[in-house]
N, C-alpha and C positions, 0 to 999 in steps of 0.2 A: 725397768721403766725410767724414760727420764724426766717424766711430768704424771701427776698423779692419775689414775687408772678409772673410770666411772662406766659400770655397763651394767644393764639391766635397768636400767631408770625407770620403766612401767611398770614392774613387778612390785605387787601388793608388798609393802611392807608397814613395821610399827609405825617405824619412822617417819610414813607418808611419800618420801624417794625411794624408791627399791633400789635391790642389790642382787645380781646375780649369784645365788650359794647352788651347789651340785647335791640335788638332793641321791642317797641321804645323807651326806658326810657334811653336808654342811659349809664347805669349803668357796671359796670366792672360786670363780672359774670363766673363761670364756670359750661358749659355746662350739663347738666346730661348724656347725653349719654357716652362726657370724663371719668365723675366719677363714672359710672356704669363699664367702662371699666377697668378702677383703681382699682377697687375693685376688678372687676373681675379677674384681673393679681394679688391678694394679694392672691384671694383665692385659685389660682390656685397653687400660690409658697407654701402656707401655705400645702395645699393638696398631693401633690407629691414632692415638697423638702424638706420641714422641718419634722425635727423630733416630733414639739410638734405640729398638726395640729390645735388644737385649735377647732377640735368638724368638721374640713370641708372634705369632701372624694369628690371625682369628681364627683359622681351623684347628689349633694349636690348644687353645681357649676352649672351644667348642670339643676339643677332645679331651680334652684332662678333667672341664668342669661341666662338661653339659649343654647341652643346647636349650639359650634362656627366648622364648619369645617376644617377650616383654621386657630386651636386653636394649639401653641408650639407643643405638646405633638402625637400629631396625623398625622402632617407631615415632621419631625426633622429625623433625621438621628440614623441609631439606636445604635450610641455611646451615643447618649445626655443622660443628666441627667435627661430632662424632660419623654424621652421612660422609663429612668431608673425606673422613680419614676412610670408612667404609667404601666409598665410590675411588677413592685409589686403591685400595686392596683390589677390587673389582679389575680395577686398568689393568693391574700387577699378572693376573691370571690369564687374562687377556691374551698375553707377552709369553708368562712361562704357568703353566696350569700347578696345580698347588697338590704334590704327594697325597697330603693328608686329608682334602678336602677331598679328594679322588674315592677314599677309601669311605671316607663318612659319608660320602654322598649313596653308595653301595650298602652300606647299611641303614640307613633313614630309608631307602628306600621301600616302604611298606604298602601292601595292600592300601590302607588310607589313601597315602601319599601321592601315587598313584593315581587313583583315584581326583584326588584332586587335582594333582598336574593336567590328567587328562581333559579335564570340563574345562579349565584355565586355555588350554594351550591346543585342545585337540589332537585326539589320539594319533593322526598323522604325520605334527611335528613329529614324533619319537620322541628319544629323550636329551634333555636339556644339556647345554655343554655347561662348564663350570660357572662363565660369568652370568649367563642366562640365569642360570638356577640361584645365582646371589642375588641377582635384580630380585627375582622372584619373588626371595624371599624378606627383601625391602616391600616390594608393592603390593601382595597377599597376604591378610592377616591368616586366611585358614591355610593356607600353605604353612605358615610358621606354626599353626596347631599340631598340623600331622607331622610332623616332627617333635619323635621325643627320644630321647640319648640323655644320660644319666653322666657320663664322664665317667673316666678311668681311674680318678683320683677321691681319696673321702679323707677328711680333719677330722681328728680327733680333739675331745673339749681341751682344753689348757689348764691346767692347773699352776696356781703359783709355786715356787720353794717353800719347806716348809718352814721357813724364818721369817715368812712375812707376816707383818702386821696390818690390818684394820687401821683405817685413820678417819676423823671426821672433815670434812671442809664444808664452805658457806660460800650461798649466795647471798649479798644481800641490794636487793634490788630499790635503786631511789627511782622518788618519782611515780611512784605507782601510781597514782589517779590521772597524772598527767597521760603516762602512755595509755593507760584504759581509756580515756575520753571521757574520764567522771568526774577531774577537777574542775572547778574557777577557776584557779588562778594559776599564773603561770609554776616550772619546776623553782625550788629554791632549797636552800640548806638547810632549812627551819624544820622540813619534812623528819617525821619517824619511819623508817622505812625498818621493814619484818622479814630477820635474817632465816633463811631458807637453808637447815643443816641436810646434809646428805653425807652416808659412808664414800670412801675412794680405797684403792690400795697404791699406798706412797711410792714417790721416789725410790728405783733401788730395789725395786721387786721385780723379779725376775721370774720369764716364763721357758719352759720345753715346750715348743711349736711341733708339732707332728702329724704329717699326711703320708698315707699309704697306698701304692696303688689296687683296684677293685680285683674283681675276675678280669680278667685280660681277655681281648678281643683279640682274635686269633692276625688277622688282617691289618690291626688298627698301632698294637701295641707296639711289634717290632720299628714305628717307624718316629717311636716318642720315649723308649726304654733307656735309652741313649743320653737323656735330656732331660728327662721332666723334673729332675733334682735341680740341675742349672738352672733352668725356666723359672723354679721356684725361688729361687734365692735371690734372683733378678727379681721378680716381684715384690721380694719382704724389704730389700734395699728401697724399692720405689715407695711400701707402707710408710716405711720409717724416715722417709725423708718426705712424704708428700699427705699422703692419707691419717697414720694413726690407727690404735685400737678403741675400742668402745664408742660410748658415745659424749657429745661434747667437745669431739676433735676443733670444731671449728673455732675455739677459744681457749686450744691450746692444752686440754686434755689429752690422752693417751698417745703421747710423745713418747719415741723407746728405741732406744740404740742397739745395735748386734754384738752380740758377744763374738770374742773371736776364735771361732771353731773351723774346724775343715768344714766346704762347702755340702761334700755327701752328709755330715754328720747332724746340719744342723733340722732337716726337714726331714730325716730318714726314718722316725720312728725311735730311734736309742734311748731308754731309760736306764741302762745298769748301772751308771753313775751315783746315781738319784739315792738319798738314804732310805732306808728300810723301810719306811711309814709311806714314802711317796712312793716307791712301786709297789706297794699293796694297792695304793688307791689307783697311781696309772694302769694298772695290771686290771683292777678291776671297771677303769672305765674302757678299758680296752674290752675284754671282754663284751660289755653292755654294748659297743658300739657292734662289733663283729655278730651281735647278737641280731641288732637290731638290722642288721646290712643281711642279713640271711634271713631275716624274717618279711622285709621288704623285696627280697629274691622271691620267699615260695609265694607270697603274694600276689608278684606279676607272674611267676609262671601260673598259679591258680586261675588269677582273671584270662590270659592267653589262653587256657585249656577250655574256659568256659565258652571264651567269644570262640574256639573252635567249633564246639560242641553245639553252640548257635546257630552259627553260621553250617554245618552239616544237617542239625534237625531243620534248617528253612531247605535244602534241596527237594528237587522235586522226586517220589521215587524210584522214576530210571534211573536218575543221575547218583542215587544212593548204590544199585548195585550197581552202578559201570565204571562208575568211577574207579572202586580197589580192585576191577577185575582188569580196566585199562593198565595198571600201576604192574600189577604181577605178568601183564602180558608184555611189555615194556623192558620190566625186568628180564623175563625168556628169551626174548629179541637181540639184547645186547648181551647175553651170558654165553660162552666156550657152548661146545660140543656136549664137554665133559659135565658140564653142569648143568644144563642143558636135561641132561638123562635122570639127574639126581633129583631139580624140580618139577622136572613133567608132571609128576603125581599131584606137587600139590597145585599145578593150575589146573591140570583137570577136575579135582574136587573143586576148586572153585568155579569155573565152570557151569557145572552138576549143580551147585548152590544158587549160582545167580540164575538159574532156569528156574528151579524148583521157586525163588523167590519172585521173579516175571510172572509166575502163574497164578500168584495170589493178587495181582496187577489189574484191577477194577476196570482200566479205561482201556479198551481195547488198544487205542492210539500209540499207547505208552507202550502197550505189552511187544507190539510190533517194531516201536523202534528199537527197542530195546532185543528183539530179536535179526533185527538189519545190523546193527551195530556187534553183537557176537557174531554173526557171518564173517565179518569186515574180518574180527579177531581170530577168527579157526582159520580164515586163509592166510593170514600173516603167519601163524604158531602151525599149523597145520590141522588137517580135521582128521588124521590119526597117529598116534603116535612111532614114531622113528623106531628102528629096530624089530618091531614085532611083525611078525609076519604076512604076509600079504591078503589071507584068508581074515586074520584079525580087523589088520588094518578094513577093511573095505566091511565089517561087522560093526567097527567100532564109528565110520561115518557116517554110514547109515544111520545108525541109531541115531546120533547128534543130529543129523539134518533135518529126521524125525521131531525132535524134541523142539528144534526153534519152528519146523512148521505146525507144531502145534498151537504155540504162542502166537502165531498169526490167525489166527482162527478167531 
């Protein structure tokens, strides 16, 4: 650091100024989600303010950190600088359509989302070309809802070297009743003004920055694997000359120059360097963090299985048996010969099941379509099986034609 260090300033302490310590070690640190967020505001300014972007475009952003709703660019007024730079990204695609925003667009796209587009746009549009769908999600707050992407990238907290020391510094504010609105008289020297202590960590304390990428998106990653280290180190350049860590930047707080390492090495995750005490602790905030990224994993997959499960118990129940017997019938259709012989069996037990299940089918309406709709699928698969012989065969359609004219009764 090359200006004293101050974060966590809302956090309960003695002192009355908080202090961010990593519980439970105790230790000053900065947060990873803080400095994913950091990064993220470099890459954004890098992206649509600056002229020399340094390799980052907003689908770039949107793929490494996430797709933020409530990101400058998407809810600003449309004098801002930030729509400005958004509404020429936009031009830009226009011209030559954007890889990566190709691929995110294919995975956002969700049931939801859908959903929405369609009410938005009418199902006849079809679907949006690239710049359409960036307007879109300028002019559509719930469009920018159904959209959710986590990014391919996670910070890990920071820790300082362990030779750093705790330092105290002061505010000490004049004038106080003047700015309140509670003096008489005007500001002057005479004042006692009440020096305000708060911890820092000084000049000269030094941090390991570490991001790693997620589960890799099959689609997504190959087109950012290549980069996302560069990307990153063009950001930390833009922190450290523009932004700052913690807070208090605006007065000259968490000012911090780069050490000079190979470009792979400085965001890559490497701690072997580090003495014995510090990867005990980076080891184990690593852990915490991989812990915590796998437990926010079976999380979504849990709620996804639920809203599946939902979304099935609301069908009506034809649609419950036709549905898995449409899928295995589907399946037979596009299978070899040879395989073909091997699942017969088990579509015909299904089959056999979704009849026996039609029969328990209260409304007669149902029970019938649900018997129109197995006709439709005996003539595609056929109404007896391949191979057996012709005496079978003609034992084995009968009886099926039997079975669904029952179901119409």
């Amino acid at each position: 650091m090359a200006a004293p260090l101050f974060t966590g300033s809302g956090n309960p302490h003695p002192v009355e100024n908080g202090f961010a310590f990593l519980s439970p070690y105790g230790v000053p640190y900065l947060a990873g989600s803080g400095l994913k967020g950091v990064f993220r505001r470099a890459a954004e300014e890098l992206a649509l303010l600056c002229d020399d972007t340094h390799g980052w475009t907003l689908p770039l952003v949107w793929a490494l950190f996430g797709f933020d709703a409530n990101s400058a660019y998407l809810g600003a007024a449309s004098d801002s600088e930030w729509v400005r730079g958004y509404d020429a990204f936009v031009h830009e695609v226009e011209n030559s359509p954007d890889r990566v925003l190709e691929q995110l667009m294919k995975i956002w796209m969700n049931p939801r989302l859908q959903k929405v587009l369609e009410k938005e746009f009418g199902p006849e549009n079809g679907p949006l070309d690239q710049p359409a769908f960036l307007r879109a999600l300028r002019q559509y707050q719930q469009i920018r809802r159904a959209v959710h992407f986590q990014g391919l990238l996670t910070f890990f907290d920071a820790v300082p070297h362990p030779d750093c020391q705790m330092a105290v510094d002061i505010t000490n504010p004049h004038h106080k009743s003047y700015y309140q609105g509670t003096g008489q008289e005007s500001p002057h020297d005479a004042e006692q003004p009440v020096p305000i202590f708060f911890l820092v960590l000084p000049p000269g304390t030094t941090f390991d920055l570490k991001a790693l990428p997620l589960a890799q998106k099959d689609a997504l990653w190959p087109l950012v694997k290549d980069r996302w280290q560069a990307l990153l180190d063009a950001s930390l350049g833009h922190i450290a000359a523009w932004l700052g860590l913690g807070a208090k930047t605006s007065v000259g707080y968490g000012v911090f120059t780069l050490a000079q390492q190979p470009a792979q090495d400085k965001l890559s995750g490497r701690s072997e360097e580090a003495p014995p005490s510090q990867r005990e602790v980076l080891k184990e905030v690593e852990i915490q963090k991989l812990e915590e990224e796998r437990r926010r994993k079976q999380e979504a997959e849990e709620m996804e299985q639920a809203q599946r499960l939902a979304a099935w118990n609301a069908l009506p129940e034809d649609e419950k048996i036709l549905r898995p017997l449409q899928e295995k019938v589907e399946a037979y259709v596009r299978s070899s010969e040879v395989v073909r012989k091997n699942i017969r069996p088990d579509l015909n037990r299904a089959m056999n099941a979704a009849v026996q299940q039609a029969s328990q089918i209260k409304d007669s309406n149902l029970r019938q379509r649900v018997a129109a709709e197995m006709e439709k699928m005996y003539e595609r698969v056929g109404w007896a099986d391949p191979g057996e012989k012709k005496e079978k065969r003609q034992k084995q359609e009968k009886k099926r034609r039997e079975a669904l004219e029952a179901l119409k009764k």
